[in-house]
MOPAC internal coordinates of N, CA, C and O (Angstrom, degrees):
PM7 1SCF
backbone

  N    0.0000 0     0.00 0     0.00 0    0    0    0
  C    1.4420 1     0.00 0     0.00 0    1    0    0
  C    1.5250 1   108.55 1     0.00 0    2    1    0
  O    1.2310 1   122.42 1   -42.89 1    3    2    1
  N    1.1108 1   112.96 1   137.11 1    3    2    1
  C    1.6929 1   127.10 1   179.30 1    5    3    2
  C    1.5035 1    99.94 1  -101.28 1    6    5    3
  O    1.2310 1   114.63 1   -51.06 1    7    6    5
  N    1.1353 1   127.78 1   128.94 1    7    6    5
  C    1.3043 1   130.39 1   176.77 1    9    7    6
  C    1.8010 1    95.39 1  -137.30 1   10    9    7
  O    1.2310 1   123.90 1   -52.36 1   11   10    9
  N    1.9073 1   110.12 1   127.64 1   11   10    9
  C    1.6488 1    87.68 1   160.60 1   13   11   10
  C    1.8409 1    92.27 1  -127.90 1   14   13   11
  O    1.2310 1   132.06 1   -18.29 1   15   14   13
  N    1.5507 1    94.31 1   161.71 1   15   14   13
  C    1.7931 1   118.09 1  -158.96 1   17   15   14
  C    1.4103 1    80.94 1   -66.62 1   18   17   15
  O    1.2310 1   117.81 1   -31.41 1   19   18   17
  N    1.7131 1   121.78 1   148.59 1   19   18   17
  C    1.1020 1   144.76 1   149.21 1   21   19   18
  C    1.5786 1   100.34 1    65.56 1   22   21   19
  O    1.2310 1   109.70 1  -176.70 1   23   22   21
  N    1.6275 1   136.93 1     3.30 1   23   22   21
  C    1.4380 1    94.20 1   159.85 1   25   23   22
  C    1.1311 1   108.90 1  -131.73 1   26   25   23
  O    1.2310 1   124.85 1  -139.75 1   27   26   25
  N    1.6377 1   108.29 1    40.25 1   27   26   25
  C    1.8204 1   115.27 1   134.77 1   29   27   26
  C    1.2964 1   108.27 1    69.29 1   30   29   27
  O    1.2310 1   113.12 1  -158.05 1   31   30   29
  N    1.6762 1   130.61 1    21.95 1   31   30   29
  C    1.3639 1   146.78 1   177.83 1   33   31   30
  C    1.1176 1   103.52 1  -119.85 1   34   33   31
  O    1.2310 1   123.24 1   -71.20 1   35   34   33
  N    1.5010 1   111.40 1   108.80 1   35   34   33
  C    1.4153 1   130.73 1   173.30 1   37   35   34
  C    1.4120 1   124.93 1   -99.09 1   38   37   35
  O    1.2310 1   119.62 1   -83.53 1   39   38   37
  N    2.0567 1   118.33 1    96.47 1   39   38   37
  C    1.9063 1    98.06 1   175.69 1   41   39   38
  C    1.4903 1   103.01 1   -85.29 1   42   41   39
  O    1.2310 1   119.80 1   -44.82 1   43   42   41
  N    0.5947 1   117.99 1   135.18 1   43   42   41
  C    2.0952 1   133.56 1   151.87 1   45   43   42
  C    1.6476 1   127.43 1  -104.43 1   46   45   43
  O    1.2310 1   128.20 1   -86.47 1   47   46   45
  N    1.4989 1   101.81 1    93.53 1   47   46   45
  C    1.3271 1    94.18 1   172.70 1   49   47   46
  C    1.1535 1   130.94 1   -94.64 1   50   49   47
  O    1.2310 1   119.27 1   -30.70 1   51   50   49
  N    2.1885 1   119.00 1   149.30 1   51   50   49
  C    1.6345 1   117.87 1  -133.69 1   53   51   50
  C    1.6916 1    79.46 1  -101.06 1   54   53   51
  O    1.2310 1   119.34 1   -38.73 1   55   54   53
  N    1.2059 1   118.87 1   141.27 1   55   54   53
  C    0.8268 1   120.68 1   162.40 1   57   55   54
  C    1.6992 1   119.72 1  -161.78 1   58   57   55
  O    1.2310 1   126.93 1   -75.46 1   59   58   57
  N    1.7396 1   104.27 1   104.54 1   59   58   57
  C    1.1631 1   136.69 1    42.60 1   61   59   58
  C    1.4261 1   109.68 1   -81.60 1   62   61   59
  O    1.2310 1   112.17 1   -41.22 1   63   62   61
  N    1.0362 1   132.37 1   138.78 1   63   62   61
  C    1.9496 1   144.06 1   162.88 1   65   63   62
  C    1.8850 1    92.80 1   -50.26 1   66   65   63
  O    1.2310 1   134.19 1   -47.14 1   67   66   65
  N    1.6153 1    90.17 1   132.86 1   67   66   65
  C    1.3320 1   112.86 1  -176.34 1   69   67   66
  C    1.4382 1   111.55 1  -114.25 1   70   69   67
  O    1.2310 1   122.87 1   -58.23 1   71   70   69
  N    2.1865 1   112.10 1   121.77 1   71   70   69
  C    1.5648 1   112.81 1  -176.38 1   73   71   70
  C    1.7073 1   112.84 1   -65.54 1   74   73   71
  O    1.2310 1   143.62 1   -48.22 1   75   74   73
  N    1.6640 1    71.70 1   131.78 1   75   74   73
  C    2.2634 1    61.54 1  -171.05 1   77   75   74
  C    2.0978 1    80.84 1  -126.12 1   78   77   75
  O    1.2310 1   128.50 1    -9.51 1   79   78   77
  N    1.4636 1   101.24 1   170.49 1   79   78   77
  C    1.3824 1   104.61 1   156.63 1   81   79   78
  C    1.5921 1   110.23 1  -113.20 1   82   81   79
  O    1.2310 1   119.65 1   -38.66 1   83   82   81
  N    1.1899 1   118.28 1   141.34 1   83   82   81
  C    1.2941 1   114.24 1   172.79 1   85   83   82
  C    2.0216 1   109.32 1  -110.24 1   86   85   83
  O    1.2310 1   117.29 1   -56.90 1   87   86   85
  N    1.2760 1   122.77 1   123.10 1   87   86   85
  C    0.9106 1   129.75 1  -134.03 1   89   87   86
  C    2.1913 1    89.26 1   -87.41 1   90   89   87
  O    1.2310 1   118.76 1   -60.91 1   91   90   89
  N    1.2007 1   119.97 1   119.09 1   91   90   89
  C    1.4569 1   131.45 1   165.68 1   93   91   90
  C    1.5988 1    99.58 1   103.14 1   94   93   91
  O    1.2310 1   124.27 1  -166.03 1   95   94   93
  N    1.5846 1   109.42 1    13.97 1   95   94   93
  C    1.5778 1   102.12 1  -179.71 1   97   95   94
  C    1.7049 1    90.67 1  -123.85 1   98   97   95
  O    1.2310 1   121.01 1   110.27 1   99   98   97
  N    1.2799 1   115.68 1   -69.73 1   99   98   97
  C    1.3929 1   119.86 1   178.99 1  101   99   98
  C    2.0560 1   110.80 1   151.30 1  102  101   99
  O    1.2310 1   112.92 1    45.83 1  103  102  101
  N    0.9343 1   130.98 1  -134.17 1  103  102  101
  C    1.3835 1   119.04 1  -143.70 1  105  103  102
  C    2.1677 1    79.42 1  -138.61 1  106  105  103
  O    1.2310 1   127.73 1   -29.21 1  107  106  105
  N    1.2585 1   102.73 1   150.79 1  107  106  105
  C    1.3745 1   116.27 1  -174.68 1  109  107  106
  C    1.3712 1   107.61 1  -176.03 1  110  109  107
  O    1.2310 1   129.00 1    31.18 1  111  110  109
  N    1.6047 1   100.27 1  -148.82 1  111  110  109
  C    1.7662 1   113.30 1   176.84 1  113  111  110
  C    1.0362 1   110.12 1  -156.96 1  114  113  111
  O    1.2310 1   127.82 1   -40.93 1  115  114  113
  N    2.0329 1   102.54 1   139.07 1  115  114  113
  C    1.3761 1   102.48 1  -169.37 1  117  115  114
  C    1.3200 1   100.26 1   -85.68 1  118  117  115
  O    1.2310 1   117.40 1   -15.95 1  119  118  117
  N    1.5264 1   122.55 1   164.05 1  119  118  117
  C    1.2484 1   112.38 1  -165.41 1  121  119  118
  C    1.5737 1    93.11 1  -134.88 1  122  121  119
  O    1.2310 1   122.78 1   173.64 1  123  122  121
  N    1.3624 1   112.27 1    -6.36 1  123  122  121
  C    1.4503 1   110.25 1  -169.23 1  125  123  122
  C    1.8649 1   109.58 1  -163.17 1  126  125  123
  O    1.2310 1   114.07 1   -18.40 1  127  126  125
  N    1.2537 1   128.84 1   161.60 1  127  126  125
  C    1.2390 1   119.91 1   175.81 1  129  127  126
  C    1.3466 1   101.21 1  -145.65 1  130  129  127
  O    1.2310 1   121.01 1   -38.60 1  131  130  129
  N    1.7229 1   115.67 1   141.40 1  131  130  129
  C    1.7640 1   109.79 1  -172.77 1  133  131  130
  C    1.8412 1    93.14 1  -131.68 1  134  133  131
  O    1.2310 1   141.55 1   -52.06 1  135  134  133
  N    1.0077 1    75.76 1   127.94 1  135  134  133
  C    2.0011 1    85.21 1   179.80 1  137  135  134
  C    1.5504 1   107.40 1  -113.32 1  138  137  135
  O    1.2310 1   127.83 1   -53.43 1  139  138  137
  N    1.8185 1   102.53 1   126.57 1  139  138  137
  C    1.4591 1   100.19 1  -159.19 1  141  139  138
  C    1.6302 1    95.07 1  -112.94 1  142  141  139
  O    1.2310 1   128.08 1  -129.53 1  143  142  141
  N    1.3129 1   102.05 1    50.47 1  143  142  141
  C    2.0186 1   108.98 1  -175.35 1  145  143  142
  C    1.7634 1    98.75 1    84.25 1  146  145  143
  O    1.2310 1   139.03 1     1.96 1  147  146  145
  N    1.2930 1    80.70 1  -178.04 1  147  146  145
  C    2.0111 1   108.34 1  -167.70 1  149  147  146
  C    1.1671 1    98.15 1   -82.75 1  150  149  147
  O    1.2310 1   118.24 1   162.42 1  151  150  149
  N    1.9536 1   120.95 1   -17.58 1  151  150  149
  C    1.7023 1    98.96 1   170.43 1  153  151  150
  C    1.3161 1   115.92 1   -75.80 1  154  153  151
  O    1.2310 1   110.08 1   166.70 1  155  154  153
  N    1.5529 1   136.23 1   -13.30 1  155  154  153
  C    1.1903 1   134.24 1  -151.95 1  157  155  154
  C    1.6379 1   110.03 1  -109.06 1  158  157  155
  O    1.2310 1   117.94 1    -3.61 1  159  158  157
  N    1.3684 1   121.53 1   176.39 1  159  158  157
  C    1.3295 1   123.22 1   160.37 1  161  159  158
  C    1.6713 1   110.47 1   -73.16 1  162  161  159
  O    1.2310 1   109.28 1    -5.78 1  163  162  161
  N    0.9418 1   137.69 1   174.22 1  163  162  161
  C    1.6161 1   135.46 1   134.92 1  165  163  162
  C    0.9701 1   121.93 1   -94.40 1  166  165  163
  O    1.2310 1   123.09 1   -46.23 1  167  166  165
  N    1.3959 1   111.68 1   133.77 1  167  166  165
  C    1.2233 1   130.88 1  -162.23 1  169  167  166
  C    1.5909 1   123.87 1  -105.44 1  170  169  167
  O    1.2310 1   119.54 1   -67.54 1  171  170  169
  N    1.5530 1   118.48 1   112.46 1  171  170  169
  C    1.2538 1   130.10 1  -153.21 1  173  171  170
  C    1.7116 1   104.22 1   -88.40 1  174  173  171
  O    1.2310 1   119.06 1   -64.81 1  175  174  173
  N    1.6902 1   119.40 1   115.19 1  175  174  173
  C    1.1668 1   100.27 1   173.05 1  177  175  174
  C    1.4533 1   114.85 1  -110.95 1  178  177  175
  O    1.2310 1   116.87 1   -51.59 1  179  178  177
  N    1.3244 1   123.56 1   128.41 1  179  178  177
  C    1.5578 1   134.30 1  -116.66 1  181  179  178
  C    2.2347 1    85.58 1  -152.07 1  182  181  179
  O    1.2310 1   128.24 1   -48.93 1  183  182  181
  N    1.5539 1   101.74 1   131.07 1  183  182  181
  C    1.3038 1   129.11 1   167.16 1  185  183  182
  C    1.3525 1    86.99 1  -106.66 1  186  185  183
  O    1.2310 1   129.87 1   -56.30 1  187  186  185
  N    1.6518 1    98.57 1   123.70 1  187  186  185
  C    1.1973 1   109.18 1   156.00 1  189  187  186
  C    1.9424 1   116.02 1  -101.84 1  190  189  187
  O    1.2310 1   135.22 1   -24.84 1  191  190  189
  N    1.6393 1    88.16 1   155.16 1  191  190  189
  C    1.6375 1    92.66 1  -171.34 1  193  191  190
  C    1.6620 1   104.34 1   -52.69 1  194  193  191
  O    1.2310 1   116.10 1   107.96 1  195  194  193
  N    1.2327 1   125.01 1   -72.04 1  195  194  193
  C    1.4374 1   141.83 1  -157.43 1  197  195  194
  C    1.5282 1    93.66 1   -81.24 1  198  197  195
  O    1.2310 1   132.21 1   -66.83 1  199  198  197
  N    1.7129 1    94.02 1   113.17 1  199  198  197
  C    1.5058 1   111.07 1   176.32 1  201  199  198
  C    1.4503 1   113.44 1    51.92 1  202  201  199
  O    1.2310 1   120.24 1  -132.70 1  203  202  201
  N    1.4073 1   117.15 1    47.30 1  203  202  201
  C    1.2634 1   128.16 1   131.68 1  205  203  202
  C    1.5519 1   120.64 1    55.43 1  206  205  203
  O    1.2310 1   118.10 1  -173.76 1  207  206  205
  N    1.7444 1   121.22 1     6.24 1  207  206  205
  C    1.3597 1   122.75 1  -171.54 1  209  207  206
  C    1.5272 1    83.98 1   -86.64 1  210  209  207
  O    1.2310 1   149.84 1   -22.75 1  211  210  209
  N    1.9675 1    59.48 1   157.25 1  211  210  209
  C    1.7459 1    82.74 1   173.92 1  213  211  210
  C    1.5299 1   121.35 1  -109.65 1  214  213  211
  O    1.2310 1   106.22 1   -78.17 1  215  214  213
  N    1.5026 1   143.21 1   101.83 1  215  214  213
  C    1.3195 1   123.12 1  -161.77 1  217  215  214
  C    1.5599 1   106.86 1  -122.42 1  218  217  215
  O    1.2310 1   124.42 1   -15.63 1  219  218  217
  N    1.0745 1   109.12 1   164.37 1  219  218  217
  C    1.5492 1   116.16 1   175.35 1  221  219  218
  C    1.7113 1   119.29 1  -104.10 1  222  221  219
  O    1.2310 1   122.38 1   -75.99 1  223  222  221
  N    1.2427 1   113.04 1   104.01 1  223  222  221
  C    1.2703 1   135.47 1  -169.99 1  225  223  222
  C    1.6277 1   120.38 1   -79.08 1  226  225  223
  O    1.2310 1   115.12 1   -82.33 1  227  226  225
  N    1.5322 1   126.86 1    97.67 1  227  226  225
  C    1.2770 1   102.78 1   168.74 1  229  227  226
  C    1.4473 1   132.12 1   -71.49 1  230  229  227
  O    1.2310 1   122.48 1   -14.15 1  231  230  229
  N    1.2035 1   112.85 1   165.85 1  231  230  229
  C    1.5701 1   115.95 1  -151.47 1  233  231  230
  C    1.7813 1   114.58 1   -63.27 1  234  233  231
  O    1.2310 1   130.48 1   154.00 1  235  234  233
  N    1.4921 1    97.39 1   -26.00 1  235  234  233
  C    1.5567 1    97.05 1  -178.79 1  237  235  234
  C    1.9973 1   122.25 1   -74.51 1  238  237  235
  O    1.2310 1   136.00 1   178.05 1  239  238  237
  N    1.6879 1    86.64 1    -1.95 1  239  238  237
  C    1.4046 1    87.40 1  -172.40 1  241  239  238
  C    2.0952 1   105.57 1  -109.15 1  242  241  239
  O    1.2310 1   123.45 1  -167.42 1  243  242  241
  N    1.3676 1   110.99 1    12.58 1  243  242  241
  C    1.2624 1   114.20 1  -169.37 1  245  243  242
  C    1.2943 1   102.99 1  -114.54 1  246  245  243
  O    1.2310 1   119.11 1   -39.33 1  247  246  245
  N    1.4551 1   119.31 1   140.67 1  247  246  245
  C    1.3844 1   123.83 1   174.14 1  249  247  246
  C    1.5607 1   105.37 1  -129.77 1  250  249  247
  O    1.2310 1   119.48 1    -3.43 1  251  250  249
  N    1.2908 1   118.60 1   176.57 1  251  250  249
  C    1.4188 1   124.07 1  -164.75 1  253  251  250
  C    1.5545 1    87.69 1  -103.25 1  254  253  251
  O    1.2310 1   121.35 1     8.82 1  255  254  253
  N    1.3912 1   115.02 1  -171.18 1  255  254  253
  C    1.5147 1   114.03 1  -174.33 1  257  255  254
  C    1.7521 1    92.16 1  -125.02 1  258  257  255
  O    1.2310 1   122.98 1   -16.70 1  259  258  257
  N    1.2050 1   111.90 1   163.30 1  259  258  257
  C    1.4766 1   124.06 1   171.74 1  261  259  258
  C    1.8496 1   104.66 1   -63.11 1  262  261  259
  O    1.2310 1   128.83 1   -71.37 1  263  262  261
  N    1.6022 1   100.59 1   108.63 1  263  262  261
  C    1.8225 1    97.88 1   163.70 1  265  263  262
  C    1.8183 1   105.38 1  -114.81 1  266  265  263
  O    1.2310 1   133.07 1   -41.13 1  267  266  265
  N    1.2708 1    92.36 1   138.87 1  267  266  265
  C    1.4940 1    89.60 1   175.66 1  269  267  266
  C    1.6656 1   120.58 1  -104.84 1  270  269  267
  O    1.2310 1   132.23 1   162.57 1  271  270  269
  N    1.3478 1    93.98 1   -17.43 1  271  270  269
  C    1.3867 1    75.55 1   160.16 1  273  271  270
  C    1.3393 1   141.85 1   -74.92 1  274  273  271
  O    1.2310 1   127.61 1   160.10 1  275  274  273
  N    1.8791 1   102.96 1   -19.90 1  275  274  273
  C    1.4439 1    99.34 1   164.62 1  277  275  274
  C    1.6260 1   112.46 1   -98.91 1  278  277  275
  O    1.2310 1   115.49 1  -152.66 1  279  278  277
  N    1.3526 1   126.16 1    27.34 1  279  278  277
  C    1.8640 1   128.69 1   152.21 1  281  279  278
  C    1.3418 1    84.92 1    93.98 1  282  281  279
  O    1.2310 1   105.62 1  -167.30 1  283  282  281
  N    1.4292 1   144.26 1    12.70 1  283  282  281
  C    1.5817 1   129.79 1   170.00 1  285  283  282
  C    1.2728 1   112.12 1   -71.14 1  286  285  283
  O    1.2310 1   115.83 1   -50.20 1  287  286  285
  N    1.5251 1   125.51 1   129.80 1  287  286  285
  C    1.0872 1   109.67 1  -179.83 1  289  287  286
  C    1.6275 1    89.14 1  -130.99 1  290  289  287
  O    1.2310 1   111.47 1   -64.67 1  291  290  289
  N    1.4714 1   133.67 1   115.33 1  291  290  289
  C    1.2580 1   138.23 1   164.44 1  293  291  290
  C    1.6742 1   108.70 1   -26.47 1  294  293  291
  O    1.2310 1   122.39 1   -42.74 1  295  294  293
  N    1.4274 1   113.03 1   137.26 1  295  294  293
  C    1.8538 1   120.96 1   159.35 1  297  295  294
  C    1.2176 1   126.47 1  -114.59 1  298  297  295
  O    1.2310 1   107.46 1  -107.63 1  299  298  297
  N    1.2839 1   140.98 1    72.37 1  299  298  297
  C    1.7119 1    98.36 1   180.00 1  301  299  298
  C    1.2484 1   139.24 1    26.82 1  302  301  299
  O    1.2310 1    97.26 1   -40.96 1  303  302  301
  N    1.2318 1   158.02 1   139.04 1  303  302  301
  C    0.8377 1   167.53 1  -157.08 1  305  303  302
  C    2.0282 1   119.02 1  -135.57 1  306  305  303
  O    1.2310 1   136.84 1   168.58 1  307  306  305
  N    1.3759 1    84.98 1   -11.42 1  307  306  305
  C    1.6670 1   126.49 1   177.04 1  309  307  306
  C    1.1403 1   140.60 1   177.16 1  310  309  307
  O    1.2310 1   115.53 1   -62.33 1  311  310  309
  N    1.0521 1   126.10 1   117.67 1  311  310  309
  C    1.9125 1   139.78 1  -166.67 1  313  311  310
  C    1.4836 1    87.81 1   -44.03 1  314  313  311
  O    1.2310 1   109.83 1   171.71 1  315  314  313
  N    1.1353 1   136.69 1    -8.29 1  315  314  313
  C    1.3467 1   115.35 1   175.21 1  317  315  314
  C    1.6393 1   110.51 1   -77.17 1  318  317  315
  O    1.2310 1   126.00 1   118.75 1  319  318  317
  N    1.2306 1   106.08 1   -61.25 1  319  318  317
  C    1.8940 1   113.82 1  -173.47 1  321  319  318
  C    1.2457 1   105.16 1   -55.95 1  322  321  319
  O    1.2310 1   124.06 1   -29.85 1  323  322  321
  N    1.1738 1   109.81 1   150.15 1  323  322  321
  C    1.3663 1   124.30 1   176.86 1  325  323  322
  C    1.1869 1   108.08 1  -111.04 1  326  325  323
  O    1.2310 1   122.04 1   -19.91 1  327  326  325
  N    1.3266 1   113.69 1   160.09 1  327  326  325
  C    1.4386 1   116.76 1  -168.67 1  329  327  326
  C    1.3807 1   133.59 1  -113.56 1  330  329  327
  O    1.2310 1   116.72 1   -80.80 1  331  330  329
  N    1.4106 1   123.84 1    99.20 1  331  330  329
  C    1.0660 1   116.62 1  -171.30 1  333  331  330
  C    1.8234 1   125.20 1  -118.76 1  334  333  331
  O    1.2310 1   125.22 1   -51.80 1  335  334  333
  N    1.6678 1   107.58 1   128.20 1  335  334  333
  C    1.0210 1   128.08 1  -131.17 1  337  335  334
  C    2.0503 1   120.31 1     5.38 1  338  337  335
  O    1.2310 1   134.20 1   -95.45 1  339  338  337
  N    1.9875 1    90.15 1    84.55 1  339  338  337
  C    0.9454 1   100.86 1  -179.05 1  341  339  338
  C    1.7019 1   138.77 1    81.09 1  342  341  339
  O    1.2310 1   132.51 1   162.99 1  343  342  341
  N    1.7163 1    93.45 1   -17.01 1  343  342  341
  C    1.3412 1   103.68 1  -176.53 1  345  343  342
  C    1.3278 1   114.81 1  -100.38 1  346  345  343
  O    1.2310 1   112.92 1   -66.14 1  347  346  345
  N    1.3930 1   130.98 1   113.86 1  347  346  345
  C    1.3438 1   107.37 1   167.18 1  349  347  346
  C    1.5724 1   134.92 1   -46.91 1  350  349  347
  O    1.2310 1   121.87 1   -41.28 1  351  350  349
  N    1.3572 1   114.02 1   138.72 1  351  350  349
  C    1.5920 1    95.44 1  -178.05 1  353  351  350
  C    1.6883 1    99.90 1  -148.10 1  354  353  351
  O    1.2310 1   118.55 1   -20.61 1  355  354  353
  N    1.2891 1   120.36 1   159.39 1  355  354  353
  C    1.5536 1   127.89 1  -170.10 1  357  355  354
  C    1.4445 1    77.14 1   -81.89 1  358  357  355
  O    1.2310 1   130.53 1   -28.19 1  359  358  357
  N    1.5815 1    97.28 1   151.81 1  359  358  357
  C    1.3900 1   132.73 1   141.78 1  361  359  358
  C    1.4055 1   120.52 1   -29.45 1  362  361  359
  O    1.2310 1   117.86 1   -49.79 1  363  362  361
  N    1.2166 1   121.68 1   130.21 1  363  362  361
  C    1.2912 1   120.07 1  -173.94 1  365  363  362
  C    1.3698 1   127.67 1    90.00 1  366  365  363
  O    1.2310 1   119.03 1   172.09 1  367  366  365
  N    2.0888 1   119.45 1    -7.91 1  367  366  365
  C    0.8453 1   113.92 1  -156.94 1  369  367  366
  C    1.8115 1    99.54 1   -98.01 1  370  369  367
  O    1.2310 1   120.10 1   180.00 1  371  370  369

């Protein structure tokens, strides 16, 4: 973890890297999380599987993936998305 005094920007790296989907990019691993204070989102920085980019995800657009061994079972988030294996995802995706 990188922490610097007084300007309240926190990196944390996940380790083990956690499957997340990030919603209009596709499904990967976060590998790191940077918190820019309580005004901001946190910001997920996420390898995606397909072609290997690396992007930085804010938090409202990342979801966790369905694990069953720990009883998660993905929902919608709205009767609109449809669900694929478990993940909500926009139309079109």
């Amino acid at each position: 973890m990188i922490c610097r005094s007084r300007s309240a920007v926190v990196f944390t790296q996940l380790n083990p890297p956690i499957p997340v989907y990030i919603l209009e990019k596709g499904s990967g691993y976060a590998i790191g999380v940077i918190d820019y204070s309580q005004e901001h989102n946190l910001v997920w920085v996420t390898a995606l599987d397909e072609g290997g980019e690396i992007w930085c995800a804010p938090n409202p657009t990342v979801r966790m993936t369905k694990n069953w061994t720990l009883g998660r079972s993905i929902q919608p988030s709205s009767p609109d998305l449809p669900n694929v294996g478990g993940i909500p995802v926009p139309a079109g995706q």
